[in-house]
C-alpha positions in Angstrom: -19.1 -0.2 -15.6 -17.8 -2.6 -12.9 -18.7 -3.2 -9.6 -17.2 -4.8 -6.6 -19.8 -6.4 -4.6 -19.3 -7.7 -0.5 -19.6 -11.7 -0.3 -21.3 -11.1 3.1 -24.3 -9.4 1.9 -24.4 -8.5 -2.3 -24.0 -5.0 -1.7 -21.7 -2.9 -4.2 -18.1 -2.3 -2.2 -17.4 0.0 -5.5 -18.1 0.9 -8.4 -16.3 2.2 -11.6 -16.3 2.8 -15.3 -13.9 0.4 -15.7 -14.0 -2.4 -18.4 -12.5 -5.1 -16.3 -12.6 -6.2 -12.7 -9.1 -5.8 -12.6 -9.4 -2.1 -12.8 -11.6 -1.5 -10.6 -9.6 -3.7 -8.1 -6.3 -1.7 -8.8 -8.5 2.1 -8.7 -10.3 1.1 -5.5 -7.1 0.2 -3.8 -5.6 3.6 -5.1 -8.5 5.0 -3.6 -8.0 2.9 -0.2 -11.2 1.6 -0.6 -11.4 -1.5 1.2 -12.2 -4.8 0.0 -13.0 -6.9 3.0 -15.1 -9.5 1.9 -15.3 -8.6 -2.0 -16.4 -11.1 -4.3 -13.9 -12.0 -6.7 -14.1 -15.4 -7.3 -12.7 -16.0 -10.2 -11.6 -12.7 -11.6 -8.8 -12.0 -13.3 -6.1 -10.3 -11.6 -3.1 -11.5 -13.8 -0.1 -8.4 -13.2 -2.0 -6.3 -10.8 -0.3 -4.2 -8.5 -1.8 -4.0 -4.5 -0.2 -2.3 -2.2 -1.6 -1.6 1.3 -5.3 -2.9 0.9 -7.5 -4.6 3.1 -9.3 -7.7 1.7 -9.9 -9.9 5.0 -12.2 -12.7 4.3 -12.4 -12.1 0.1 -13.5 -14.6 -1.9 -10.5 -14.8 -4.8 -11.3 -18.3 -5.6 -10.3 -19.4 -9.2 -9.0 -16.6 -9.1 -6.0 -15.8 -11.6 -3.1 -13.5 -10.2 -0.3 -15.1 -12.2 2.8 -11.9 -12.3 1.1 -9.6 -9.7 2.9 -7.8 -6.8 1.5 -8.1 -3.7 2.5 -5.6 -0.7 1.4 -5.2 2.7 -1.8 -6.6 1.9 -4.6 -7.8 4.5 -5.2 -11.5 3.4 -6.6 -12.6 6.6 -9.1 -15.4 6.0 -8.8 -15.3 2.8 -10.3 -18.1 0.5 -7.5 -18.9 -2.4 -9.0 -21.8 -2.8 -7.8 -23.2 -6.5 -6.2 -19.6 -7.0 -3.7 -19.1 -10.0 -1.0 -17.1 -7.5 2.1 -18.5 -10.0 5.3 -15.6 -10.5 3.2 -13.5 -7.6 5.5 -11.2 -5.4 4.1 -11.3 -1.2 5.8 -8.9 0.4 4.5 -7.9 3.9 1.5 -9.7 3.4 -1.2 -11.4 6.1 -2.3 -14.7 4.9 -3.0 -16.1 8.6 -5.8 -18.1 8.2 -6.6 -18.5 4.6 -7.3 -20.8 2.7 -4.9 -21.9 -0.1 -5.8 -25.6 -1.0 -5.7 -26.1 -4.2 -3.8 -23.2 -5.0 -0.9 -22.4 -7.3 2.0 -21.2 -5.4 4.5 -22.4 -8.2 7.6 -19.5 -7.9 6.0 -17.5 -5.8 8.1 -15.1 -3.6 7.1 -15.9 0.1 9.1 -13.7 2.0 7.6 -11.9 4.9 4.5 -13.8 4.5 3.7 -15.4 7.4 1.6 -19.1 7.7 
């Protein structure tokens, strides 16, 4: 079982029974679950697949997203702080305001994002 929890106050955003965060990430977003101010500091997100999910002010610190696809996706404040986002596809994506230093962005595709 994983759970998603909010950053703001430790409360579970979702839950599944999932072995890895990266799961849970990609079922909540097929559920349209929103993830505005998720904890995921760290986790590892290498290949996933979001499309149309809000996750405004998450903490993805550390986190590794090396190869994952990344579509219309609400990255408003953001904290990508040290991120792995290496080989990752934005397209459509809001990343006003976030915070990237530190971060990866080796080969990234960056069109449509707008800074």
């Amino acid at each position: 079982m994983r759970q998603i929890t909010s950053l703001n106050n430790n409360k579970v955003i979702f839950k599944a029974n999932v072995s890895t965060v990266k799961e849970a990430v990609q079922l909540a977003v097929k559920q349209k679950i929103s993830l505005d101010y998720a904890y995921l500091r760290g986790a590892d997100l290498e290949g996933a697949y979001l499309f149309e999910v809000d996750l405004q002010e998450a903490d993805l610190r550390n986190a590794y997203i090396r190869n994952a696809y990344i579509r219309e996706v609400n990255l408003l404040g953001v904290d990508l702080r040290g991120a792995d986002l290496q080989r990752v596809i934005f397209r459509g994506a809001i990343l006003r305001g976030a915070k990237l230093e530190g971060t990866d962005l080796t080969g990234a595709d960056l069109r449509e994002v707008w800074f």
